[in-house]
C-alpha positions in Angstrom: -62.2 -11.9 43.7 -60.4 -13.6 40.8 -59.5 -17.4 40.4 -55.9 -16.6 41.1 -56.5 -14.1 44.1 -59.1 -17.2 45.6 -56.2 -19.8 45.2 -53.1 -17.7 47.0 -55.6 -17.1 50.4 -56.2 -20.7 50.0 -52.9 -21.8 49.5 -50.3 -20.0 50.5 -47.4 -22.0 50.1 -46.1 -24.8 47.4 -48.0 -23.5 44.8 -47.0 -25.4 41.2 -47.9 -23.5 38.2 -46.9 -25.7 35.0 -46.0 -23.7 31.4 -46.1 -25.6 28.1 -46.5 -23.9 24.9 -50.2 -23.9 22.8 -50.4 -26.3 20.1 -47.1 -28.5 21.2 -46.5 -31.0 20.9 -49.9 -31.3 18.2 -52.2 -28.4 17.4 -55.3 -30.0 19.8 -53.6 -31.3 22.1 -53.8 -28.0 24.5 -57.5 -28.4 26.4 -56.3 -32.5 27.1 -52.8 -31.5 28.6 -54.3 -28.7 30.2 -57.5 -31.0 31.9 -54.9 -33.8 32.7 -52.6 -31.2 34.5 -55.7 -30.2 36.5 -56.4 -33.5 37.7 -52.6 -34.6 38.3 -52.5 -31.6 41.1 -51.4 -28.6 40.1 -52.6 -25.2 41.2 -52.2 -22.9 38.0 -51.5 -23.0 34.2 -49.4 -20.9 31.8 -50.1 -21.4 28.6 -47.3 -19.8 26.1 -48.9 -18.5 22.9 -46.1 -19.8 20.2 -44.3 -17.0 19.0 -41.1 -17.2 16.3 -38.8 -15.1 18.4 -39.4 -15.6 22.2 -37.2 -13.3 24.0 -36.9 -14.7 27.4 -37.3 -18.4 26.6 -34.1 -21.2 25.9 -34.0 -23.9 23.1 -37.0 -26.4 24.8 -39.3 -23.3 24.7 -38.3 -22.3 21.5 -38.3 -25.5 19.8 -41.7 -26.2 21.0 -43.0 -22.9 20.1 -41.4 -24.0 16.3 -43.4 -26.7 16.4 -46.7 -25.1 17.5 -46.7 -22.5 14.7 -45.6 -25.6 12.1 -48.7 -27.1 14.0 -51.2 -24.3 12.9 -51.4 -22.7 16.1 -52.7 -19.0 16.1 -54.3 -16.9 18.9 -57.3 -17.3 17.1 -57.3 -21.1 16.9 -56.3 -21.0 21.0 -59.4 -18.9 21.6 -61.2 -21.0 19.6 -60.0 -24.2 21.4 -59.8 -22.9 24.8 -64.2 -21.9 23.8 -65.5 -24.5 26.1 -62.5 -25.2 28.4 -64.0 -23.8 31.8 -67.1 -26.8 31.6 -64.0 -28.8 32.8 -60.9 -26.6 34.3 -61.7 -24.5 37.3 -58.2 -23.9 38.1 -56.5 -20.2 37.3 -55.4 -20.1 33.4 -52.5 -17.9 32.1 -51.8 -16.6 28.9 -48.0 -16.1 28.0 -46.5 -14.2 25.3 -45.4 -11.6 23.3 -46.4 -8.2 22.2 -45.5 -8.7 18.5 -48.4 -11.2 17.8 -50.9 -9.7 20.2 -50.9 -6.5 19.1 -51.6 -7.8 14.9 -54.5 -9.3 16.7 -55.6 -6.1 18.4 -54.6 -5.7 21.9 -58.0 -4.5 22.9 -59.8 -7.6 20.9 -57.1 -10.1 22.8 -58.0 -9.1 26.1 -61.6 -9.0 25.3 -61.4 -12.7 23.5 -58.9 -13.8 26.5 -61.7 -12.8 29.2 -64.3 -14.2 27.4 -62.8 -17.7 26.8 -62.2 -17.7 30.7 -58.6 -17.0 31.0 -57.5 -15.2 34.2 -54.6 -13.6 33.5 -51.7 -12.5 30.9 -48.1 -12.3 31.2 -46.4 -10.4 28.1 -42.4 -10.1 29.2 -41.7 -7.8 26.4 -44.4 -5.1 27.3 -42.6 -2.0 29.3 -44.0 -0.7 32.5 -44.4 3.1 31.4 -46.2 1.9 28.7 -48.2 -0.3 30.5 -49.3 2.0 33.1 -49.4 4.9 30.3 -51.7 2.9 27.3 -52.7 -0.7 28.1 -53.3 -1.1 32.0 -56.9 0.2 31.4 -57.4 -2.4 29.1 -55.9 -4.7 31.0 -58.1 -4.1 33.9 -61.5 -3.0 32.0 -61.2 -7.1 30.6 -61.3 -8.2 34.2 -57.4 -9.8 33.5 -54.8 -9.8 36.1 -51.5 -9.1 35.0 -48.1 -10.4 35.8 -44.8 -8.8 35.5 -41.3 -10.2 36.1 -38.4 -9.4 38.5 -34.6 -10.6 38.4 -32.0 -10.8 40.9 -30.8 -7.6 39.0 -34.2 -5.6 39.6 -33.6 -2.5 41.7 -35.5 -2.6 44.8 -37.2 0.3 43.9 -38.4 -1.4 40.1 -39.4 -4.4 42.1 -41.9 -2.3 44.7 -43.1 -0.1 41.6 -43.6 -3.8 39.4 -45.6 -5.4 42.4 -48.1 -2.4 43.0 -48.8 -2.9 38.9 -49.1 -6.8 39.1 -52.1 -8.5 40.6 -52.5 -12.1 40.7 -48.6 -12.9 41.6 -45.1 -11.7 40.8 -42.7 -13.9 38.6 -39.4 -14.1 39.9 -37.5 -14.9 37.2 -34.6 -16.6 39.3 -31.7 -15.6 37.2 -30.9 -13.2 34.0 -30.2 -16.0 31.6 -33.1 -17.9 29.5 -35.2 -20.7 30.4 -34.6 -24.0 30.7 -30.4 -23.4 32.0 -29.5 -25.1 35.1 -29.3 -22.3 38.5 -26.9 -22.3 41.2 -29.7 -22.5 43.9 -28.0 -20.8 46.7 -27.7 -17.8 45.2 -31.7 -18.1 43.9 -32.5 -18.7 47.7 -30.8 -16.0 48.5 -32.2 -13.9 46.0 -36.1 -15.4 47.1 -35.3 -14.9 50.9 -34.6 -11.0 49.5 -37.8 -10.7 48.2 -39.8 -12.0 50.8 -38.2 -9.7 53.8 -39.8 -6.7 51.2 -43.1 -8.0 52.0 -44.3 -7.0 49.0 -48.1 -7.1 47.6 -48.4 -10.2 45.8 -47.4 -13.5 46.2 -44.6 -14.7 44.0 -43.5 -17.7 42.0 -40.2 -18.5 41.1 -39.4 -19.6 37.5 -36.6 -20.4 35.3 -34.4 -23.4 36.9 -37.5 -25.2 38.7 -37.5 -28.6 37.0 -38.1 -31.4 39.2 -39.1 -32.4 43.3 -35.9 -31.1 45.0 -35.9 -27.6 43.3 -39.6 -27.4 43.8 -38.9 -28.5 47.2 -35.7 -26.1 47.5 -37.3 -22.9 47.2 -40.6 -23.5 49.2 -39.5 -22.2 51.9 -38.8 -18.7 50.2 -41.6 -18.2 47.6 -45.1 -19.2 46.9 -44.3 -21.8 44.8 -43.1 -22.7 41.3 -43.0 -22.5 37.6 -42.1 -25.3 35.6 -41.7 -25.2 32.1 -39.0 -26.5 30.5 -38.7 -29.6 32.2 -42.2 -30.4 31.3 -42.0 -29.2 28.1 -38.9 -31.8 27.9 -41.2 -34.6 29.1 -43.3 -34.1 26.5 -41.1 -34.1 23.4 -39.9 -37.4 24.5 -43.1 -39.2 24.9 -45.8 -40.7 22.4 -48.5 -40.3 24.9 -48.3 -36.7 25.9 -51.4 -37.4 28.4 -49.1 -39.9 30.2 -46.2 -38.2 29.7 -48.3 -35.1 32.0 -49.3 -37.9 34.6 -45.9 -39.1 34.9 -44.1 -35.7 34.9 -46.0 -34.2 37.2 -46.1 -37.1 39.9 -42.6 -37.3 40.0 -42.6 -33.1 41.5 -45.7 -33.6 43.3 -45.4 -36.9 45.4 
């Protein structure tokens, strides 16, 4: 059983999974926010592997990715960071990205390298499901990686039952159509997250996009697993001088 499959029978509920980008806001900073995030509480995190042209994410991603490839960061240089990380993280790990940058590295080398740094699982938005099932799931799979694909309020019930039976680890409900980081109306994303939960579907799932601070990670608990934050954080830390404080701080103020 997998880190991420041993946290969700653990914890079933209010489960905080915190995004920031590799290499942001200084190329080695990465294995310090990710160690101080682990001890400020939360259950699982995504790492975004900077790319220049990040479909699903808004301006805080974006920017922040800027920065991270101004920085130096590479998938190389993460895999060669992230080397050590598991003598001190225990919690489930998450790689985020595109296809564009994975595939120059050799998809079958990234999932090989991401395994056996000790990353759990990937999340790559812009890979399609046929070709997915058809070319890269046995890849997937033969690395020992989970893999997480995203639903929308605009997902057809039947996309969303074919999507879960391919993910393992969680779903990502992506809570509305637009890109990270824009503010939600959050009666229709409860809505929209009691929908998914009366399809008892396979996985857990988290809801991202919108999820910033206590009362929306509060709002939705009722409906979902728990919670991605990214932008927010993100935010936090392109304002502070001390990006390990700026972590504590952030994260108490969702978590306490």
């Amino acid at each position: 059983m997998g880190r991420l499959q041993k946290l969700f029978e653990k914890k079933s509920e209010a489960v905080l999974n915190v995004y920031f980008t590799a290499g942001y806001p200084s190329l080695e900073s990465t294995v310090d926010i990710m160690l101080t995030l682990q001890e400020s509480g939360v259950d699982i995190i995504e790492l975004g592997m900077p790319y220049s042209d990040p479909l699903a994410d808004g301006p805080i991603i974006q920017s922040s990715s800027s920065v991270a490839l101004k920085n130096g960061m590479t998938i190389a240089k993460l895999f060669d960071q992230l080397k050590s990380f598991r003598e001190k993280i225990q919690i489930p790990v998450v790689l985020m990205g595109y296809m564009n940058p994975v595939l120059q590295y050799g998809f079958e080398k990234f999932c090989k390298d991401a395994s056996a740094v000790g990353v759990d699982a990937l999340i790559l938005p812009d890979l399609p499901a046929y070709e997915f099932e058809k070319k890269y799931n046995k890849i997937i799979s033969g690395a020992g990686l989970d893999f997480i694909f995203l639903v929308t309020p605009e997902t057809s019930e039947e996309r969303i039952y074919n999507l879960d039976q391919l993910s393992t680890g969680f779903l990502y409900a992506v809570s509305s159509s637009s890109t990270t980081g824009k503010d939600k109306n959050m009666d229709d994303v409860i809505a929209y997250l009691k929908k998914l939960k009366s399809m008892r579907l396979k996985n857990p799932f988290l809801v991202g996009f919108g999820i910033k601070d206590k009362n929306s990670f509060q709002s939705i608990q009722p409906y979902a697993n728990g919670a991605i934050i990214g932008s927010a954080f993100i935010n936090a830390l392109s304002n502070a001088d001390n990006p390990i404080k700026a972590t504590k701080d952030f994260i108490s103020t969702v978590l306490k």
